[in-house]
N, CA, C and O of each residue as an XYZ file, in Angstrom:
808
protein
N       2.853     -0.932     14.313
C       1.900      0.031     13.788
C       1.744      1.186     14.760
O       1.479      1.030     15.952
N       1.927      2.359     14.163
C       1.418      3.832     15.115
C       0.246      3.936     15.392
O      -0.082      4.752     16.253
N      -0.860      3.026     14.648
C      -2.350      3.234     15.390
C      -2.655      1.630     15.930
O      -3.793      1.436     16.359
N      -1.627      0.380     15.932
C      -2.558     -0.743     16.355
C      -1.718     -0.997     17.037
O      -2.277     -1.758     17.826
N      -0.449     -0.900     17.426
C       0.426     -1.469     18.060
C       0.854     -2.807     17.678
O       0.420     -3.413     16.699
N       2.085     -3.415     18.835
C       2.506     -4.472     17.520
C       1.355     -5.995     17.986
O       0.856     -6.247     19.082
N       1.261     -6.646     16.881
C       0.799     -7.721     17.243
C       1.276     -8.674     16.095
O       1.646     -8.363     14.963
N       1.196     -9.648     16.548
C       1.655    -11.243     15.784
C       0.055    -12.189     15.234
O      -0.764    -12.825     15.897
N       0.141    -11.924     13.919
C      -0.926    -12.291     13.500
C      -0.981    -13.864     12.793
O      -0.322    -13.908     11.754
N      -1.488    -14.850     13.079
C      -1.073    -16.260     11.771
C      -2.275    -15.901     10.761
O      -3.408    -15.435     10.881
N      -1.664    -16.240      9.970
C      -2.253    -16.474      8.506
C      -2.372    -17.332      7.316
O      -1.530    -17.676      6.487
N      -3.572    -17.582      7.433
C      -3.716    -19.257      6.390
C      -2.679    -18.778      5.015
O      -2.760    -17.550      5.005
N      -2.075    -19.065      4.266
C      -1.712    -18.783      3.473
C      -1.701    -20.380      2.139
O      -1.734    -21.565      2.471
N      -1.663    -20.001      1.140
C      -2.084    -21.247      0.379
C      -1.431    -20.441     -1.475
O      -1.247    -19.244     -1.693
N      -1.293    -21.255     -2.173
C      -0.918    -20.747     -3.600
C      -2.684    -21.053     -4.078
O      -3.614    -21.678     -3.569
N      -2.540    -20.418     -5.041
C      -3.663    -19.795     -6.095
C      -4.433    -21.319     -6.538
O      -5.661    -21.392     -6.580
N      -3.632    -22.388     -6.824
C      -3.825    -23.807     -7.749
C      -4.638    -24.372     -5.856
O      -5.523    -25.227     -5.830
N      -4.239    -23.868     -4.847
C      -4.682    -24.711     -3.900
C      -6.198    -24.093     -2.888
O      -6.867    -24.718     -2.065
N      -6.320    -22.859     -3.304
C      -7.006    -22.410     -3.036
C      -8.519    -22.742     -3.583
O      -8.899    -22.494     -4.728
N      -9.437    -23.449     -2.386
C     -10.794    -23.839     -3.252
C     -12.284    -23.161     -2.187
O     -13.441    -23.580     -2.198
N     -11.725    -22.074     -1.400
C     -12.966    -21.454     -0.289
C     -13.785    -20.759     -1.518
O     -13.349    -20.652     -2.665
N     -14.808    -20.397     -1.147
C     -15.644    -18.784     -1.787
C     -15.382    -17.558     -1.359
O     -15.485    -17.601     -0.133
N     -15.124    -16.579     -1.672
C     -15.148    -15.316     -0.941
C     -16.134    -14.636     -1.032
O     -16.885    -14.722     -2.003
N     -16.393    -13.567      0.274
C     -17.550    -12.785      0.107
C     -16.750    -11.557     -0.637
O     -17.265    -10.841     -1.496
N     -15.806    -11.473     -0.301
C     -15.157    -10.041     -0.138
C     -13.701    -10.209     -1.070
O     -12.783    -10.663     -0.387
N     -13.400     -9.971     -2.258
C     -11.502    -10.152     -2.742
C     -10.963     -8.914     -2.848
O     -10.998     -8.186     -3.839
N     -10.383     -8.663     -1.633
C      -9.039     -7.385     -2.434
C      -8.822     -7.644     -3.378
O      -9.121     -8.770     -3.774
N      -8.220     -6.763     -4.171
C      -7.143     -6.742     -5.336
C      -6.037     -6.109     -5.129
O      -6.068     -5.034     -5.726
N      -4.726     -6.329     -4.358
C      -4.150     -5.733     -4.291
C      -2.379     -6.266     -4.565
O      -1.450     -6.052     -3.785
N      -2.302     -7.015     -5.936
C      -1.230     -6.962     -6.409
C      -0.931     -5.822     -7.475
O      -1.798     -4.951     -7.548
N       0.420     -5.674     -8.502
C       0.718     -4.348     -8.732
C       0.187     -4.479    -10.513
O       0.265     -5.448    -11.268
N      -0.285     -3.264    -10.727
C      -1.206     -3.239    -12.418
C      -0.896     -4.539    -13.415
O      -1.576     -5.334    -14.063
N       0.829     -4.246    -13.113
C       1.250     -5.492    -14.650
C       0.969     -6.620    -14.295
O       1.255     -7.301    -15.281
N       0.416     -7.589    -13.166
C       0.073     -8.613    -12.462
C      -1.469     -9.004    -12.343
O      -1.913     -9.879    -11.599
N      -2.224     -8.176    -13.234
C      -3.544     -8.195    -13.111
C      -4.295     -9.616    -14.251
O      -4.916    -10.653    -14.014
N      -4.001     -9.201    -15.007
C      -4.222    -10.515    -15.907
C      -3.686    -11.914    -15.126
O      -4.528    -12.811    -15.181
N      -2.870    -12.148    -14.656
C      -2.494    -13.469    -13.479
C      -3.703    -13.704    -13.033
O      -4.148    -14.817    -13.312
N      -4.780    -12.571    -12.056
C      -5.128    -13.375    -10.881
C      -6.595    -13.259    -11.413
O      -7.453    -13.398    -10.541
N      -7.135    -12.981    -12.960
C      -8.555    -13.151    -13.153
C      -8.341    -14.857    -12.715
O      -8.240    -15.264    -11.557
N      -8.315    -15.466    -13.610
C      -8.445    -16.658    -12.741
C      -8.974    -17.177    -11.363
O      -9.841    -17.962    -10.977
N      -8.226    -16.527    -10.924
C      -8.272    -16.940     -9.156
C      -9.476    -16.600     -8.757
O     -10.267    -17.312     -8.140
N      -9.661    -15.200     -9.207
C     -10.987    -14.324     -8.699
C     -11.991    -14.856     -8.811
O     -12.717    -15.021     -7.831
N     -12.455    -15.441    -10.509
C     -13.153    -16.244    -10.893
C     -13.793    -17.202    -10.158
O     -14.971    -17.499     -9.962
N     -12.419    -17.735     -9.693
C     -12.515    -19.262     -9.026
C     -13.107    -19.137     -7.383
O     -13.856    -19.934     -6.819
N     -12.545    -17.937     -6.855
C     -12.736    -17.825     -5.899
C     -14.348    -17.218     -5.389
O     -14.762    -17.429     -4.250
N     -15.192    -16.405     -6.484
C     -15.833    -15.896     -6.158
C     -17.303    -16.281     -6.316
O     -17.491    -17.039     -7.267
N     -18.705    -15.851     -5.418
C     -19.617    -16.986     -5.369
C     -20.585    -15.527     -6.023
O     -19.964    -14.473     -6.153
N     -21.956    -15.565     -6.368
C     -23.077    -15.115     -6.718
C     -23.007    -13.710     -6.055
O     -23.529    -12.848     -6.762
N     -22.431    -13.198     -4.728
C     -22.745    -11.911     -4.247
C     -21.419    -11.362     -3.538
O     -21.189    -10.497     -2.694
N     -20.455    -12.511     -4.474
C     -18.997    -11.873     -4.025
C     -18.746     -9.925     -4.483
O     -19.232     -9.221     -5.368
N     -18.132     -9.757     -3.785
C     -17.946     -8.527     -4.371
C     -15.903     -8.248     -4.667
O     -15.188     -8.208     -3.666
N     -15.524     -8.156     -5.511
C     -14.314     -7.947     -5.802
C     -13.852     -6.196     -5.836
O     -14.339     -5.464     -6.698
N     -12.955     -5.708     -4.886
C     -12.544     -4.603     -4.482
C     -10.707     -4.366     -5.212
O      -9.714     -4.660     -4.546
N     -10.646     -3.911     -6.357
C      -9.312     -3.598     -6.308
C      -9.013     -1.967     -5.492
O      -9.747     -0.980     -5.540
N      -7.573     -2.134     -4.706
C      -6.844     -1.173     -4.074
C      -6.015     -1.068     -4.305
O      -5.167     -1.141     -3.415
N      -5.533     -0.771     -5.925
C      -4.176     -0.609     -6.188
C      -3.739      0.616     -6.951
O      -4.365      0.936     -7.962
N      -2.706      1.323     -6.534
C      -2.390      3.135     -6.840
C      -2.503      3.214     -8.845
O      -1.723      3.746     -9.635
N      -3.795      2.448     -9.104
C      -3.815      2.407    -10.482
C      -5.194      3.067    -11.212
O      -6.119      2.429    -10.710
N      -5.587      3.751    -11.874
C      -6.850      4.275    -12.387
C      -7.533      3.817    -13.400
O      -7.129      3.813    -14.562
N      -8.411      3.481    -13.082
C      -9.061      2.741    -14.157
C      -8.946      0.844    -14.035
O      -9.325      0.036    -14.882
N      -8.525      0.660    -13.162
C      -8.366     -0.831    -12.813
C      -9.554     -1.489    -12.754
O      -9.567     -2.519    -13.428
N     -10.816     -1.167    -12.019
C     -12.120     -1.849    -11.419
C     -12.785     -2.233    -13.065
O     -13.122     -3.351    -13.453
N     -12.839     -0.971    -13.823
C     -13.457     -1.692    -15.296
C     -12.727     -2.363    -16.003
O     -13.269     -3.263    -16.644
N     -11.204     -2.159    -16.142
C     -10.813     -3.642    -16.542
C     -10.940     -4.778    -16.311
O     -11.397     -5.672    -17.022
N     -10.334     -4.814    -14.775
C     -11.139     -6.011    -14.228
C     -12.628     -6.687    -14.560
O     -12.742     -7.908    -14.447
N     -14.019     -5.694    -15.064
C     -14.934     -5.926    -14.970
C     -15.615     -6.777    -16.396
O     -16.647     -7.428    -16.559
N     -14.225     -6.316    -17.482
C     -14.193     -6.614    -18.476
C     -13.748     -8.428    -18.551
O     -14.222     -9.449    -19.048
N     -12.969     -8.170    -18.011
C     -11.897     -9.512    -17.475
C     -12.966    -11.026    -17.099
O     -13.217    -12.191    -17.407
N     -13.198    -10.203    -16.452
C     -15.029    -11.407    -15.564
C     -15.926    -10.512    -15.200
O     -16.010     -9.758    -14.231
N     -16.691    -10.742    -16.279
C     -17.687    -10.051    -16.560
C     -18.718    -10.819    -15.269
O     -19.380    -10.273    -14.386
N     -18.519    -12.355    -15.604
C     -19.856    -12.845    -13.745
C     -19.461    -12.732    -12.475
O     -19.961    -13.311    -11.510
N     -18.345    -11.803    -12.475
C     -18.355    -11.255    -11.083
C     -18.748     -9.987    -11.004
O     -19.148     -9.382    -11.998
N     -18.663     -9.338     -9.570
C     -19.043     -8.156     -9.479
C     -17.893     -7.201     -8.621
O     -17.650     -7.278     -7.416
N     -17.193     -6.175     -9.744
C     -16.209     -5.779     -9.563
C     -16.530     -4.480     -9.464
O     -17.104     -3.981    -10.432
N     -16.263     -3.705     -8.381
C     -16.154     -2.351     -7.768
C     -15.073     -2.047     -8.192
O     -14.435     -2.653     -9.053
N     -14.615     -0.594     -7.341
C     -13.319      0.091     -7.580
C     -12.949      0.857     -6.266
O     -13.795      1.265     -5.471
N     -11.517      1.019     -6.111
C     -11.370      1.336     -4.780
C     -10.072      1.913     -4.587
O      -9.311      2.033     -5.548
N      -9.772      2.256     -3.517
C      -8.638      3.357     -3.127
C      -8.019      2.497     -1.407
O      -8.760      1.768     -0.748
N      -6.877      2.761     -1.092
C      -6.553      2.724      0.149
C      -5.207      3.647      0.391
O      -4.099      3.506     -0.127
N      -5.571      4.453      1.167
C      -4.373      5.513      1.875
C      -3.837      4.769      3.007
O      -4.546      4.265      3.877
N      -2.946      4.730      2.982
C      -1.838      4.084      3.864
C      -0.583      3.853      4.126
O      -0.204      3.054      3.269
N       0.346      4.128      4.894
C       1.771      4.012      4.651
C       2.125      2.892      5.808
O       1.861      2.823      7.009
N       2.899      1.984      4.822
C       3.492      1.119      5.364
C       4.819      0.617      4.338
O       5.045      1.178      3.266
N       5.667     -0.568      4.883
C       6.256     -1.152      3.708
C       6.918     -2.258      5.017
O       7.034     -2.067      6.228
N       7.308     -3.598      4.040
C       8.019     -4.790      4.578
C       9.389     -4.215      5.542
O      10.353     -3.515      5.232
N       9.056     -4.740      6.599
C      10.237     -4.061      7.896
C      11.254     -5.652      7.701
O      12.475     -5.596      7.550
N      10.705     -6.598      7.729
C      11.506     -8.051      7.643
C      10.597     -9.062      7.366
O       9.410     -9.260      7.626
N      11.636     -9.757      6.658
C      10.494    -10.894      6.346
C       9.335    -11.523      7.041
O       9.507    -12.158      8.081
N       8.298    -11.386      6.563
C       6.808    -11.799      7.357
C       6.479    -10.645      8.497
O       5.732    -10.840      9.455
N       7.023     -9.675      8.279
C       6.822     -8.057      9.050
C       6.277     -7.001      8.146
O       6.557     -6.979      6.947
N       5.478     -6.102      8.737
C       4.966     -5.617      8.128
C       4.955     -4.164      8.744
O       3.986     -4.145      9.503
N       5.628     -2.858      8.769
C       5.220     -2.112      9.737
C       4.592     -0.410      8.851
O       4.862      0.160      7.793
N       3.727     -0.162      9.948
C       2.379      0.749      9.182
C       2.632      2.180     10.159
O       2.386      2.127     11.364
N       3.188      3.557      9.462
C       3.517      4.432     10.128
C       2.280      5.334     10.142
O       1.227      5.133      9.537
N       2.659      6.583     11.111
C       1.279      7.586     11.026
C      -0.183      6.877     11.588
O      -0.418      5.920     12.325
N      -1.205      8.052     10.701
C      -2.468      7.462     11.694
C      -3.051      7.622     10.390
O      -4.265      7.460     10.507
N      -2.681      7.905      9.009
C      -3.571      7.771      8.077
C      -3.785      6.340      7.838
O      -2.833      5.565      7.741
N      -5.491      5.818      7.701
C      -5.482      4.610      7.256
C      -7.337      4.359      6.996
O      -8.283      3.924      7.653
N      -7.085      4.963      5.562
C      -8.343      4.941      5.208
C      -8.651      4.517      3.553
O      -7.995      4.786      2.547
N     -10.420      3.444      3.780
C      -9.855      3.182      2.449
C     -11.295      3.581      1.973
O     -12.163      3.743      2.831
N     -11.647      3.778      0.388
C     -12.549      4.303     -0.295
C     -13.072      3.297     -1.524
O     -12.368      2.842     -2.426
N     -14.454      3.081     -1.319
C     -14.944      1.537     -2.613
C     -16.381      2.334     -2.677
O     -16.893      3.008     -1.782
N     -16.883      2.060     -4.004
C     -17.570      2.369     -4.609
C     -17.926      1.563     -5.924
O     -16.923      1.144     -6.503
N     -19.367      1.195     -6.637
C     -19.915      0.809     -7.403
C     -19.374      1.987     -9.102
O     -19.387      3.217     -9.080
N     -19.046      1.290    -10.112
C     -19.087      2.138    -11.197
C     -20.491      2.628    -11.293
O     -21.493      2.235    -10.696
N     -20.291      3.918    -12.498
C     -21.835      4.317    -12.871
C     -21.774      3.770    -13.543
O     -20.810      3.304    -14.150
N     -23.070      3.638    -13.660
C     -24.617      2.149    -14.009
C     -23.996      1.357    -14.055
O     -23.670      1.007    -15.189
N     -23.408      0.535    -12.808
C     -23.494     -0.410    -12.385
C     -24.387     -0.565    -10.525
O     -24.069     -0.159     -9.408
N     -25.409     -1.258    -11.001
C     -26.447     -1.195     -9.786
C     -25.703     -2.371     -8.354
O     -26.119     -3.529     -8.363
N     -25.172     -2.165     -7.787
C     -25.037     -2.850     -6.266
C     -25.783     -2.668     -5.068
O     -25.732     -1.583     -4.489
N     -26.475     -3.616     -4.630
C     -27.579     -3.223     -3.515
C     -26.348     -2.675     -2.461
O     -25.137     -2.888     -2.424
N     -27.445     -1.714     -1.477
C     -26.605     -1.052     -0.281
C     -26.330     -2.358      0.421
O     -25.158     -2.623      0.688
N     -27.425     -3.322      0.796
C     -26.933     -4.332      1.871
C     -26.111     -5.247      1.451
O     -26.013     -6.300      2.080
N     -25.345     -5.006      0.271
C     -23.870     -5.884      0.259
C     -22.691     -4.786      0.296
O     -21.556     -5.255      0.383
N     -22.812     -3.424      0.241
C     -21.550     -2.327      0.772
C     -21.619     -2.366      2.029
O     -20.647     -2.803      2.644
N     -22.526     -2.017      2.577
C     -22.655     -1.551      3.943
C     -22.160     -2.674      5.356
O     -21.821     -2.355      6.496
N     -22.285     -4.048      4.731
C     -21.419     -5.269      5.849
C     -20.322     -4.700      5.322
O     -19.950     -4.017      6.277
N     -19.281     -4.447      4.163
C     -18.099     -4.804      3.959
C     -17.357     -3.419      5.026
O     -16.351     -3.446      5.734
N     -18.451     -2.176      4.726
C     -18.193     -0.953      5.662
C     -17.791     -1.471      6.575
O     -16.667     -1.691      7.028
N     -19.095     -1.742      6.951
C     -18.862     -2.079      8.695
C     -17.612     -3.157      9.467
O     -17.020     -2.869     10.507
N     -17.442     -4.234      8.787
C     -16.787     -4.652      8.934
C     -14.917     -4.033      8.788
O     -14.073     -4.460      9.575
N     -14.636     -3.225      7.905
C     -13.381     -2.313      7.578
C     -13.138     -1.540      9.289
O     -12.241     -1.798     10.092
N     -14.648     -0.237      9.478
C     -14.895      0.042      9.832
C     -14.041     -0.494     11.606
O     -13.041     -0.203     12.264
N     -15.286     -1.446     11.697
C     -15.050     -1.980     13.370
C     -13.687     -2.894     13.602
O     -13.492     -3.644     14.558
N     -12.587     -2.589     12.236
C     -11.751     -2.976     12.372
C     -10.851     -1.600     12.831
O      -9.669     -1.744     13.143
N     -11.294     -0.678     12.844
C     -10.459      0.401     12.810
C      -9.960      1.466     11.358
O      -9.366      2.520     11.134
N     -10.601      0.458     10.699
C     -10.178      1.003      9.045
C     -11.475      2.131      9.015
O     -12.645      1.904      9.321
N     -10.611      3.986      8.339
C     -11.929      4.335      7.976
C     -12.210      4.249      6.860
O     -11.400      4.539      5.979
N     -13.064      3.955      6.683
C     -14.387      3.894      5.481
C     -15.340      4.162      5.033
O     -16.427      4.210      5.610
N     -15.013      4.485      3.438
C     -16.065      5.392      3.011
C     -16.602      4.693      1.524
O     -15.898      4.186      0.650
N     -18.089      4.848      1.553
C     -18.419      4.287      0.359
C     -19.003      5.655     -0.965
O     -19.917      6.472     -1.074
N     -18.051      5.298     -1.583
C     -17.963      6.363     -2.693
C     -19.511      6.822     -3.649
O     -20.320      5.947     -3.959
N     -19.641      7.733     -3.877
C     -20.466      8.076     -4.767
C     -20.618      8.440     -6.053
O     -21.669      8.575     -6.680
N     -19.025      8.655     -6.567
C     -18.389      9.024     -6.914
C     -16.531      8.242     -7.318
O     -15.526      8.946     -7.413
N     -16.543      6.934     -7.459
C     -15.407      6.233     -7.285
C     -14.489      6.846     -8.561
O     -13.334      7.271     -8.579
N     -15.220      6.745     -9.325
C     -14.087      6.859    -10.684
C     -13.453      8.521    -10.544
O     -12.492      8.775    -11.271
N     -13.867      9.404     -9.821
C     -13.229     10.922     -9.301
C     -12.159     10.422     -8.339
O     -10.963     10.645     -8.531
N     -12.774      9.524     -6.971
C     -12.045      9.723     -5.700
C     -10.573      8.600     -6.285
O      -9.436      8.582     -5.813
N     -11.028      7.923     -7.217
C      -9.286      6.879     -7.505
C      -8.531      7.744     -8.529
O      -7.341      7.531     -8.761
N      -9.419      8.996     -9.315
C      -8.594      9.625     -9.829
C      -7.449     10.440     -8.803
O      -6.227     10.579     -8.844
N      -8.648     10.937     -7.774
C      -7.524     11.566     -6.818
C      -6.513     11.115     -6.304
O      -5.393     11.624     -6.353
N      -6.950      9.728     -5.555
C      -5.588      8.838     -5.118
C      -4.088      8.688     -5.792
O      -2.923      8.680     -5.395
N      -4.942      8.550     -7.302
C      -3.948      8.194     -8.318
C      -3.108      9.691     -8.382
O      -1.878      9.645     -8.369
N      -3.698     10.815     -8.440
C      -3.040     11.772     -8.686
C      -1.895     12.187     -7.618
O      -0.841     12.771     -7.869
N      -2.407     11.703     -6.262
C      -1.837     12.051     -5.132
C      -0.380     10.883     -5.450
O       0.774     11.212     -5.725
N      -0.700     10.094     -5.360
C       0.539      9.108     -5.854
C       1.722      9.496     -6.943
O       2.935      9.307     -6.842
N       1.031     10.049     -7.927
C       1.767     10.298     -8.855
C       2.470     11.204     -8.491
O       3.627     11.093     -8.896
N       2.119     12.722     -7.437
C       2.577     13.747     -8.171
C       3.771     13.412     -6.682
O       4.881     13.897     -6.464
N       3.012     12.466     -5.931
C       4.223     12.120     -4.739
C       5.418     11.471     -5.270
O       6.548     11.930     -5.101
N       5.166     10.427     -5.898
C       6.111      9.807     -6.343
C       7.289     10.644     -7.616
O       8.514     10.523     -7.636
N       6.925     10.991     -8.020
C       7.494     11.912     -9.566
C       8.576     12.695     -8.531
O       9.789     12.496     -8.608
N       7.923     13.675     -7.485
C       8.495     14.723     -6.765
C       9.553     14.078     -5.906
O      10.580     14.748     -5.791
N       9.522     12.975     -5.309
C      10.175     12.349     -4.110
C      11.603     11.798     -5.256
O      12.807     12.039     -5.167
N      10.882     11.055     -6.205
C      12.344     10.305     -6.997
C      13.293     11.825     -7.571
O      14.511     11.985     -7.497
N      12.315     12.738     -8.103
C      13.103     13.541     -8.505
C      14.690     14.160     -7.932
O      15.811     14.300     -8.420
N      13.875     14.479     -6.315
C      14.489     15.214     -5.810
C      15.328     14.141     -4.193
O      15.913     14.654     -3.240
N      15.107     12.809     -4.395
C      15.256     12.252     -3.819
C      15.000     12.124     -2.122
O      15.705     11.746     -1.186
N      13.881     12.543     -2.223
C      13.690     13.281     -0.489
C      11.716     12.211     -0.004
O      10.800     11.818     -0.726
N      11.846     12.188      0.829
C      10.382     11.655      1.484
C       9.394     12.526      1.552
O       9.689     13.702      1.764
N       8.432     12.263      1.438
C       7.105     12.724      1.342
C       7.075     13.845      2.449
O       6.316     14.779      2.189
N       7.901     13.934      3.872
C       7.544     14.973      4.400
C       8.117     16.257      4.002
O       7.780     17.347      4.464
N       9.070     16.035      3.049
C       9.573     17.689      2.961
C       8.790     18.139      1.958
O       8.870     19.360      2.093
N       8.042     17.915      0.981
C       6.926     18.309      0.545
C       5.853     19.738      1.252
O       5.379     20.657      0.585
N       5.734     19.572      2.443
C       5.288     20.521      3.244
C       5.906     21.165      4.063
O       5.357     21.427      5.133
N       7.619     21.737      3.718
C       8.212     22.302      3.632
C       8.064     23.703      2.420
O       8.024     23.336      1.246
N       7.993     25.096      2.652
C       7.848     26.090      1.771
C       9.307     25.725      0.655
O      10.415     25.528      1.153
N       9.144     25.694     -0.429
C      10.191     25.713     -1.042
C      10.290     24.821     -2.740
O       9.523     23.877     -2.933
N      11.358     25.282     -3.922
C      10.978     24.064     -4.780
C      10.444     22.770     -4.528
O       9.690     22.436     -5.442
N      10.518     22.189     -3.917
C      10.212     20.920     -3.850
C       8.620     20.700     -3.818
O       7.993     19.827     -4.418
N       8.079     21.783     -2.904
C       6.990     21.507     -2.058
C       5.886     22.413     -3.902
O       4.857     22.039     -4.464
N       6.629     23.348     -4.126
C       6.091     23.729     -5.753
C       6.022     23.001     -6.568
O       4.969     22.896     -7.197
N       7.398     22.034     -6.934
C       6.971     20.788     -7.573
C       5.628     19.828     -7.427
O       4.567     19.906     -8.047
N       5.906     19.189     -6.721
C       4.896     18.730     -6.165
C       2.794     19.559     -6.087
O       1.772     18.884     -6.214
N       2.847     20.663     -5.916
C       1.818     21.654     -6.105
C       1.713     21.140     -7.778
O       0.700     20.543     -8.143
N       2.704     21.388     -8.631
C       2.693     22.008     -9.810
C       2.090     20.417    -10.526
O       1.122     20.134    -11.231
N       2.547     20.095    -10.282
C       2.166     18.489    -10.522
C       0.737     17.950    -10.140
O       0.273     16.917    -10.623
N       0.267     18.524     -9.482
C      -0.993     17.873     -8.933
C      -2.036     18.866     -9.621
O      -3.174     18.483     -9.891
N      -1.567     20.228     -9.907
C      -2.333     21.126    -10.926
C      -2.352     20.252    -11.918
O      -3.418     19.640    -11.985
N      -1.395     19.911    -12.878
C      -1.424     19.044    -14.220
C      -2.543     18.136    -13.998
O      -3.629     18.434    -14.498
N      -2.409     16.953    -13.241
C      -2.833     15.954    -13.291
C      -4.182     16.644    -12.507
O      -4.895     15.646    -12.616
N      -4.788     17.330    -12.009
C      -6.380     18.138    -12.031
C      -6.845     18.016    -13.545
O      -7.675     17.293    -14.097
N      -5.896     19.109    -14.046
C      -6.350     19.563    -15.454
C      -6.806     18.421    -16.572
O      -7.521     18.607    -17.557
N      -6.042     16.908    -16.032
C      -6.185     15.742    -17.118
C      -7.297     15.579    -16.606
O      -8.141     15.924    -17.433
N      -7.993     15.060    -15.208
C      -9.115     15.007    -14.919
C     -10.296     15.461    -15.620
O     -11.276     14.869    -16.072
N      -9.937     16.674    -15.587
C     -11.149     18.208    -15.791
C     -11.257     17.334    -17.433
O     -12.367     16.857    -17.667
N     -10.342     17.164    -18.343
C     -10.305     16.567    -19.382
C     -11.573     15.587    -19.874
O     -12.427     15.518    -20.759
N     -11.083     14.852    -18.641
C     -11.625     13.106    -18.482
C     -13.222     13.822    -18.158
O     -14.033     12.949    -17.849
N     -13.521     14.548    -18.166
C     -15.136     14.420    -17.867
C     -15.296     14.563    -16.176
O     -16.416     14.416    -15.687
N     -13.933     14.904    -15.168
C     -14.182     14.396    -13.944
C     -14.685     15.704    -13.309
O     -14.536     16.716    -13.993
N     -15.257     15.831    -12.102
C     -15.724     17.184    -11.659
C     -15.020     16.794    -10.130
O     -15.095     15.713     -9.547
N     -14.431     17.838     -9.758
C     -13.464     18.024     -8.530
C     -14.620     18.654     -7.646
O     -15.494     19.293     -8.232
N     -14.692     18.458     -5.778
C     -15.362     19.126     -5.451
C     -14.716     20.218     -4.334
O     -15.191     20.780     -3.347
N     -13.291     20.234     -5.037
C     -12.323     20.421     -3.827
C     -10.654     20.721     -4.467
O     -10.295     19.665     -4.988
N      -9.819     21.524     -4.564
C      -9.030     21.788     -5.290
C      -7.862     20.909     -4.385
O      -7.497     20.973     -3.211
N      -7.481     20.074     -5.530
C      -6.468     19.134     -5.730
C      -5.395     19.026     -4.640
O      -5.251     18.307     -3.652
N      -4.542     20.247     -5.332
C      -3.629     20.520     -4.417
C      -3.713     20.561     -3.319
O      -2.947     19.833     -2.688
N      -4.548     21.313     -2.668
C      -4.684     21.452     -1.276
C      -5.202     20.151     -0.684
O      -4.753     19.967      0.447
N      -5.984     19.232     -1.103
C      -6.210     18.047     -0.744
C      -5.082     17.694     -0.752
O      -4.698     17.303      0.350
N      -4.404     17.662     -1.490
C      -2.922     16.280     -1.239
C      -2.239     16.910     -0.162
O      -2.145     16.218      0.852
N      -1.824     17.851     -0.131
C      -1.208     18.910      0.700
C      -1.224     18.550      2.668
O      -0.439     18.706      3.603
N      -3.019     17.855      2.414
C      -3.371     18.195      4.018
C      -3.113     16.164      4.077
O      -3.581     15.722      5.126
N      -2.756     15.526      3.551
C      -3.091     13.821      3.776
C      -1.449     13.724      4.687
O      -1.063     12.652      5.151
């Protein structure tokens, strides 16, 4: 890692059928078409003031989920981060971006003193963290940032840094993140900050 350096971590690991702890806290972070799999688990796993956090480059995930299990209590959430599998049971995490974003839907009521441990805890891990006011805008953004990265990179077959390079590519990419504003603006969403230039500076 460029911000933790390397370390060797063990990890309980267990399949889903063997798993019988409570959680305070469940990521969600397998990929959209895999979501129906792990209501179950969540279910199973989760106690009276669990709070369930999906972080996956998907929009609109936290109210499905909420639909899914309705007696849990399912937020919505974002994580910026670059990494990917270096070797098996390796994991390596480039750059210094590494920040993640959770938030309560509207009218859905969550007391502060069950966000504010999960903060802190992200937090004094080194993770920054922010608790949204606004979630269903800030995962639109994520999502948009993803998209208009991904669309631009396969297109033209190039990595995310030539993007901020002057040139087609780096217009693509602009032009793309205008669109996907405009679906927003659609959706009822209010920007407090023009798109582009947000993705531009991550």
């Amino acid at each position: 890692s460029e911000l933790k350096g390397e370390h060797i971590i063990p990890l309980k690991a267990c399949t889903a059928e063997d798993y019988s702890d409570k959680a305070d806290v469940i990521f969600v972070c397998v990929k959209g078409y895999s979501l129906d799999s792990i209501t179950e688990l969540i279910a199973k796993a989760a106690q009276k003031n669990t709070l369930v956090i999906p972080i996956l480059n998907v929009f609109g995930v936290g109210l499905k989920l909420q639909r899914c299990i309705p007696a849990v209590t399912v937020l919505d959430g974002c994580i910026y981060i670059v990494g990917f599998i270096s070797a098996p049971g390796e994991i390596t995490q480039m750059g210094t971006v590494f920040r993640l974003v959770f938030g309560a839907h509207l009218g859905t009521n969550v007391a502060p003193q069950l966000l504010e441990p999960v903060q802190k805890d992200l937090q004094e891990s080194g993770i920054k963290t922010i608790i949204s006011t606004d979630i269903r805008r800030d995962t639109f953004i994520k999502w948009s940032y993803i998209s208009a990265m991904a669309c631009t990179g396969a297109y033209y077959d190039v990595p995310m840094g030539e993007i901020q390079k002057e040139g087609a590519i780096r217009d693509t990419f602009i032009g793309l993140s205008k669109e996907s504003a405009a679906l927003g603006v659609k959706l009822g969403i209010t920007f407090e900050t023009d798109i582009s230039a947000h993705h531009l500076k991550i």
